[in-house]
C-alpha positions in Angstrom: 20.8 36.9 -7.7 22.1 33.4 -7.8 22.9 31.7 -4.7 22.6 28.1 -6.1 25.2 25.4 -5.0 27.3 23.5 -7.7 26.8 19.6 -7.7 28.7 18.3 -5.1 29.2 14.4 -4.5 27.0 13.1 -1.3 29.1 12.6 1.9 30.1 9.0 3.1 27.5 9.1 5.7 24.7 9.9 3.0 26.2 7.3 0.8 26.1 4.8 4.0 22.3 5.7 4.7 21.8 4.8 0.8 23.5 1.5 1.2 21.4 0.8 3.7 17.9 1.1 1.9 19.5 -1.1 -0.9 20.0 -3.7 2.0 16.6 -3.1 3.5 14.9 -3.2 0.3 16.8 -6.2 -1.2 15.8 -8.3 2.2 12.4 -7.0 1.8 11.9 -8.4 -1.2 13.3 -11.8 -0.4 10.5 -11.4 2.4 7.8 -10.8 0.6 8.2 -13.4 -2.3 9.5 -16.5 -0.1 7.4 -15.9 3.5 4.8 -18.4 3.4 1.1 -17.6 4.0 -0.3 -18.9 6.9 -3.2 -21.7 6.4 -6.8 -20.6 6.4 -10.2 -21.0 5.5 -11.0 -19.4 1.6 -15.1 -20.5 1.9 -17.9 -22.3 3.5 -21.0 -22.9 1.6 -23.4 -24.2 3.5 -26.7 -25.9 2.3 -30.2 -26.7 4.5 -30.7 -30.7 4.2 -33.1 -32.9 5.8 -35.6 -30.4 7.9 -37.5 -32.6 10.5 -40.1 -30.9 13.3 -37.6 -29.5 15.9 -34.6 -30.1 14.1 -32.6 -29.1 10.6 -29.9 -30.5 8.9 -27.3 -28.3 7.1 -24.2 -29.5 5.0 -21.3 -27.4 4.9 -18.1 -27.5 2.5 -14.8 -25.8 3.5 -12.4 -24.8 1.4 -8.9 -24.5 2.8 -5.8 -22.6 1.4 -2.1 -24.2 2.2 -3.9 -26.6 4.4 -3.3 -30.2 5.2 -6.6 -32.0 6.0 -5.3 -35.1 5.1 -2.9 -35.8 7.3 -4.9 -35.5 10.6 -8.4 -34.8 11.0 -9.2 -31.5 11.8 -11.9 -30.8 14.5 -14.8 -28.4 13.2 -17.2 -26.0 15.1 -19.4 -23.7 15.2 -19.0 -20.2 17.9 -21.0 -17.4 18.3 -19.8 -15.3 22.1 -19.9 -18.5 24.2 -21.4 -20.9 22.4 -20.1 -23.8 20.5 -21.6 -27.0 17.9 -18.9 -29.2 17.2 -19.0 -30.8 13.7 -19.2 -34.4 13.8 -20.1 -35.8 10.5 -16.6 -34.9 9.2 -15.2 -35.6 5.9 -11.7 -35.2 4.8 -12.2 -34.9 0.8 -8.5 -33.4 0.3 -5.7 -31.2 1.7 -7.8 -28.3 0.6 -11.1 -29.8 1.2 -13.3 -30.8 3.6 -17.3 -31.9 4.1 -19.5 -32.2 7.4 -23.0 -31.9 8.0 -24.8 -30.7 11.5 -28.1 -30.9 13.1 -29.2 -28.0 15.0 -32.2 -27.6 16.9 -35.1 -25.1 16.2 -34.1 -22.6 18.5 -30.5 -21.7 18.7 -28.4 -19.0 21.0 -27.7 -17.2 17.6 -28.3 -17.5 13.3 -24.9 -16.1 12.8 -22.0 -18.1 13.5 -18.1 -18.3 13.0 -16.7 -21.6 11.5 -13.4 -22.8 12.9 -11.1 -25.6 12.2 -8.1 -27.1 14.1 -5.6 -29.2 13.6 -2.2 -30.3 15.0 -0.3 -29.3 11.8 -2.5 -25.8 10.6 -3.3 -24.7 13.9 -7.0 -22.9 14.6 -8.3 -21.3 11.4 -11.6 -19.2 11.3 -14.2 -17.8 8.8 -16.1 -14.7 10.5 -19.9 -15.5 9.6 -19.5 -18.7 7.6 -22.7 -20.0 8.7 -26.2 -18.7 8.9 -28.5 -20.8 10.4 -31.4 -20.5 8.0 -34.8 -21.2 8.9 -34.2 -21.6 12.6 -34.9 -19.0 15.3 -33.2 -17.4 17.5 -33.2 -17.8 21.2 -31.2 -16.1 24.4 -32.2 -19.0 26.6 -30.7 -22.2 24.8 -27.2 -23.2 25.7 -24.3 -24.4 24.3 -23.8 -27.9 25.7 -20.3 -28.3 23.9 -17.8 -25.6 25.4 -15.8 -27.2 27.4 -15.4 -30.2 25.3 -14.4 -28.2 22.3 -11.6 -26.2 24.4 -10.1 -29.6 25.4 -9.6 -30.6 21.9 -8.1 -27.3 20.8 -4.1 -28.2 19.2 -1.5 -26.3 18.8 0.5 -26.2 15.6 4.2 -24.4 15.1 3.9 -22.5 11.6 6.6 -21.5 11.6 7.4 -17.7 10.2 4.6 -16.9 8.2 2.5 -14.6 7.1 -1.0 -14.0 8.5 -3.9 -15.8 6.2 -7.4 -13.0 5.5 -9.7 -14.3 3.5 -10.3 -12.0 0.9 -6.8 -9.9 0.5 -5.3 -13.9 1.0 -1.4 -14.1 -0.8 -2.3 -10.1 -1.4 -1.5 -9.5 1.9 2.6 -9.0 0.7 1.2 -6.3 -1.5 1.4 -4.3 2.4 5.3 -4.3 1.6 5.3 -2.9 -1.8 2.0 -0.7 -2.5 1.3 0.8 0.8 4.5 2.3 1.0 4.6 3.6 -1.5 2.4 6.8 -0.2 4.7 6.5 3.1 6.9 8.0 0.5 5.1 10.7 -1.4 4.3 11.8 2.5 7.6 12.1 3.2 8.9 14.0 0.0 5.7 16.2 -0.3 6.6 16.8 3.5 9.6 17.8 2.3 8.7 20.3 -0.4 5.8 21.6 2.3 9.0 22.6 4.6 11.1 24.0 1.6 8.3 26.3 0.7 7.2 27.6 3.4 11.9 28.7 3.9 11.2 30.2 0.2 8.6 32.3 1.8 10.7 33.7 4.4 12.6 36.4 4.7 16.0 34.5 3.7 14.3 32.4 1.1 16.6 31.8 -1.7 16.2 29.8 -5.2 17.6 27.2 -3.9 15.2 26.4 -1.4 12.2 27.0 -4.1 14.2 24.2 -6.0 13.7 21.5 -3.5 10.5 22.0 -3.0 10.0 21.7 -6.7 12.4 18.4 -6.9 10.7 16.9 -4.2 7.0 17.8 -5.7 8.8 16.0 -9.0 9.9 13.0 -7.1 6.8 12.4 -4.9 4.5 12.3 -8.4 6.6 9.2 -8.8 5.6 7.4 -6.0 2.2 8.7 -6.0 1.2 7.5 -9.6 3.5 4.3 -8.5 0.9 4.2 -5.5 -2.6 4.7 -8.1 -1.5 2.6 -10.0 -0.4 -0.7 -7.9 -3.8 0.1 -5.8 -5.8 -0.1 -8.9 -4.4 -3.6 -9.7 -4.7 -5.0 -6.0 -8.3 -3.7 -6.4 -9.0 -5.4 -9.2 -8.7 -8.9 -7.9 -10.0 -8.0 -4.1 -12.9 -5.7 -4.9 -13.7 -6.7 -8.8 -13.0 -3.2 -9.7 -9.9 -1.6 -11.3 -12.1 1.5 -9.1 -13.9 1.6 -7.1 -16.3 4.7 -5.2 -14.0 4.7 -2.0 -12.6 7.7 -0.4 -9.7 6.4 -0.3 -8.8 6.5 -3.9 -10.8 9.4 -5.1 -8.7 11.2 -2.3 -5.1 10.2 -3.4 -6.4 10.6 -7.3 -7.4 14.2 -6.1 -3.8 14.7 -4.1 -2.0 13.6 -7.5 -4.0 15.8 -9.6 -3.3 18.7 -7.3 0.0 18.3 -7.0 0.2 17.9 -11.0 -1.4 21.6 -11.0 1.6 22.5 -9.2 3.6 21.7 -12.1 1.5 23.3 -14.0 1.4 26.5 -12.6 5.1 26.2 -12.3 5.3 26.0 -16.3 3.0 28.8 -17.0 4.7 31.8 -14.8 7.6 33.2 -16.1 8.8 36.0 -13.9 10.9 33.8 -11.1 10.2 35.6 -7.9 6.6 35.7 -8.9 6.2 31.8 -9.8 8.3 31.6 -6.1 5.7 32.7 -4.4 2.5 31.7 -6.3 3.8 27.8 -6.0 5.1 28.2 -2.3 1.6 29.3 -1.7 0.1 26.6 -3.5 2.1 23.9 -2.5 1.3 24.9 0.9 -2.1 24.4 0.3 -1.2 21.2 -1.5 0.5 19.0 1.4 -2.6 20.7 3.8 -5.1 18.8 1.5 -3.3 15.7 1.0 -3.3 15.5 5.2 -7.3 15.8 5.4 -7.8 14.2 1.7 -5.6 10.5 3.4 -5.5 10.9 6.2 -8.4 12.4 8.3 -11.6 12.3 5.6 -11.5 8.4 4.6 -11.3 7.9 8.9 -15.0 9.4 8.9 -16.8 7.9 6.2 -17.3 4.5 4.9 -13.8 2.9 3.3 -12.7 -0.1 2.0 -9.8 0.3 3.0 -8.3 -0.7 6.7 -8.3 1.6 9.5 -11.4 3.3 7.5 -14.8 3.8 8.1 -15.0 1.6 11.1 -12.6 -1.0 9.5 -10.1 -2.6 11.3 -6.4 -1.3 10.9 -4.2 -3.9 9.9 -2.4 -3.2 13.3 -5.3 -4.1 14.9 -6.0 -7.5 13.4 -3.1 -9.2 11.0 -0.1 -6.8 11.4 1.2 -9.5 13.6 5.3 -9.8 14.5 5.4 -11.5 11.1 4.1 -9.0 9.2 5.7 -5.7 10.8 9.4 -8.1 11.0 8.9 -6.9 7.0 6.6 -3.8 6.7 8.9 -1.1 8.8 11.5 -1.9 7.3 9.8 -1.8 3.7 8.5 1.9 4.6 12.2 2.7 5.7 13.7 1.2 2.5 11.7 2.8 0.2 11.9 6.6 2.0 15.7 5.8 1.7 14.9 5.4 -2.4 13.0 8.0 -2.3 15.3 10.6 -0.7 18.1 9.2 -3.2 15.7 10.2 -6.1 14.9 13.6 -5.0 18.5 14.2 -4.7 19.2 12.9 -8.3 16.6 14.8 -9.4 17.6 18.3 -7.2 21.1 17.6 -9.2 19.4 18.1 -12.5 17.5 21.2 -11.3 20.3 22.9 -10.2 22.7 21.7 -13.6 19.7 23.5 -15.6 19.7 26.7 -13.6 23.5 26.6 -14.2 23.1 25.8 -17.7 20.3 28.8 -17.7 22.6 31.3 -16.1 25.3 30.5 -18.6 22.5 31.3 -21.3 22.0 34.6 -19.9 25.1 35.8 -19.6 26.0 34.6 -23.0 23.0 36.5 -24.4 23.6 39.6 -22.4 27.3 39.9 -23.5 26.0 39.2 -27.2 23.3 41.4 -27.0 19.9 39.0 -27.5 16.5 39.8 -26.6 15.4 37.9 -23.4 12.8 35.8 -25.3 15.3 33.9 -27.3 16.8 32.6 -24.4 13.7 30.5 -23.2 13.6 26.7 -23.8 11.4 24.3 -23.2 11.7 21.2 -21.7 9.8 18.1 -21.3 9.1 17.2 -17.8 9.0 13.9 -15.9 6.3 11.8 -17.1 3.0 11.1 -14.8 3.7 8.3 -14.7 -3.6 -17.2 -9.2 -3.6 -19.1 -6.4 -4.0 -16.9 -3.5 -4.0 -13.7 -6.1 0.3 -14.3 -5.7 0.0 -12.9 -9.2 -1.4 -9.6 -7.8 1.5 -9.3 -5.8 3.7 -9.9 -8.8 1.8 -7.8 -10.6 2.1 -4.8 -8.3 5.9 -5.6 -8.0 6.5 -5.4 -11.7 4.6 -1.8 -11.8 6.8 -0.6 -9.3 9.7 -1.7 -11.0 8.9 -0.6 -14.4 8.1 2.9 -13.0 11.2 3.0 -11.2 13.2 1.9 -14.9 11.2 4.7 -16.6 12.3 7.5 -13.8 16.3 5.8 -14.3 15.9 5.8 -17.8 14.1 9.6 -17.9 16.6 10.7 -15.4 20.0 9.1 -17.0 18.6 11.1 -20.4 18.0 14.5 -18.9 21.1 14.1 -17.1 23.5 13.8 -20.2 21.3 15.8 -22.3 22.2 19.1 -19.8 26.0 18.1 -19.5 26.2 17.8 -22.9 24.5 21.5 -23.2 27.1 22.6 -20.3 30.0 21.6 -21.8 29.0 23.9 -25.4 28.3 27.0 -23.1 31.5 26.9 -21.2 
């Protein structure tokens, strides 16, 4: 039975969409590299000084990134719900650098408190925590006698468009356009080999629909090795681990790795309707545990990762106008890629079931046994200030693994039309 369709040029609408990701993706890049960061607060050590009967002195050191101290003194306090100690014993050391000290009472409304510093040109920065008031105590009926003083003084600074300052992903923050979606991606094209197997399952299921599910599988690895692989480096210089124990990334190693099987069992079945079936069934399977394995397991146990565990999303607290002016339409540009390789790649499938079928029709006619007509063939390979070299890091993966695809791809491509044009 063959009811595959010859290679067929894409329409101009297809070719429209396609020029479109290149536009997205080229302005997305631009984005990411040449957005500034946002000014914020990288530290605060703080150290216990002079300790009297009912008071304690504590000096603190801040440590800025793309600040500018110098050129107007910031305003530096404490706040904990309500409550506010401004820091008067200020010291402007550099840009990046500043030095106070404070003297608390004994009893204060609360040990834990959030540093902030504002300015005219950097705006209000904060540092969740920065201070622990050690060796005092803790008390529900002290007041803070500062508040309203403290909200007077507040200044506003225009940034600008920028992007939002965290202080431990920091310039790793533009890694959101480039790593993240990448899985957007592998959804989308293991989505699409879920629907295309469960059409080669029905009662008009046809080849054809059994080879985009396959060229989509092929094209998702891609992206999901792509997405191991960037993590792993952004990892490295956020958590101090190339890996780390997180549900996150045992779950997309365990979705790559079953999706690899697919392959696998693809390879080793040589009847056609039979391996039709057996990997429809399993790929089924598949995209159902890569939806609980990223998507509904690492929201109910402890994650690194945003949106995890109790984490905040990144929509909830630095996916600001900034950031999603960028990100959507990185997700979009790279799905665009994405459906461009699949169909580069569903070309190649369907030139080697042509190339098969002229095989066996050769044979037949010259009278060969069936298992000299089996070949083998390789299949796609598996494949610092602020950490900005994280982010170029991660881009440079992405790129070199979309060169190796082109490269693997362009080879495959004129190794079959070269086999073509002998068989016809």
């Amino acid at each position: 039975m063959s009811v595959l369709q010859s290679p067929s040029s894409p329409s101009p609408g297809v070719r429209l969409i396609r020029a479109f990701g290149v536009l997205l993706l080229g302005y997305v890049l631009v984005m990411t590299f040449t957005v500034p960061l946002g000014p914020g607060i990288v530290d605060v050590r703080v150290s216990p000084g002079d300790d009297q009967e009912r008071q304690t002195t504590f000096a603190l050191e801040i440590e800025g990134h793309n600040t500018h101290f110098s050129e107007s003194i910031p305003l530096v306090f404490l706040k904990r719900g309500e409550h506010f100690v401004v820091i008067r014993d200020l010291e402007v050391v550099d840009d990046r650098h500043l030095a106070g000290r404070v003297t608390l009472d004994k009893f204060l409304p609360a040990l834990s408190w959030d540093v902030f510093v504002n300015s005219p040109v950097d705006g209000t920065m904060s540092f969740a925590n920065g201070f622990f008031a050690q060796g005092l105590t803790a008390s529900t009926k002290t007041k803070s006698p500062d508040n309203d003083e403290v909200l007077d003084r507040l200044s506003q600074a225009d940034l600008g468009f920028h992007f939002p300052f965290q202080p431990n992903i920091m310039e790793t923050i533009r890694n959101l356009m480039l790593h993240v979606p990448m899985w957007f991606t592998m959804f989308l094209l293991m989505g699409i080999s879920f629907a295309q197997s469960i059409r080669s399952l029905g009662t008009s299921g046809t080849a054809e629909h059994d080879m985009k599910a396959m060229a989509s599988v092929k094209t998702g690895m891609w992206f999901g090795v792509l997405g191991l692989l960037t993590g792993s480096l952004w990892a490295k210089f956020t958590w101090g681990a190339w890996w780390v124990d997180d549900p996150q990334l045992n779950g997309a190693f365990v979705t790559v790795m079953v999706y690899a099987g697919y392959l696998v069992l693809r390879s080793s079945v040589q009847d056609e309707a039979l391996r039709t079936r057996l990997s429809a069934v399993y790929n089924l399977f598949g995209f159902c545990l890569l939806v609980v394995l990223l998507m509904v397991l690492p929201r109910f146990t402890e994650s690194l990762h945003p949106g995890k565990g109790g984490n905040p999303a990144f929509s909830s607290y630095d996916l600001d106008s900034a950031l999603r002016a960028v990100f959507y339409p990185a997700v979009l540009g790279w799905m665009i890629l994405g459906t461009w390789m699949y169909a580069k790649t569903l070309r190649l499938e369907r030139m080697r079931a042509t190339l098969a079928e002229s095989r066996l029709q050769r044979a037949t006619k010259a009278g060969l046994p069936f298992f000299l007509l089996t070949t083998s063939t390789w299949s796609d390979p598996l494949v610092n200030d602020g950490k900005m070299g994280v982010v170029v890091g991660v881009a440079v993966i992405i790129g070199v693994g979309l060169g190796l695809w082109s490269l693997v791809h362009s080879r495959q491509a004129r190794d079959l039309n070269q086999e073509i044009e002998r068989h016809s």
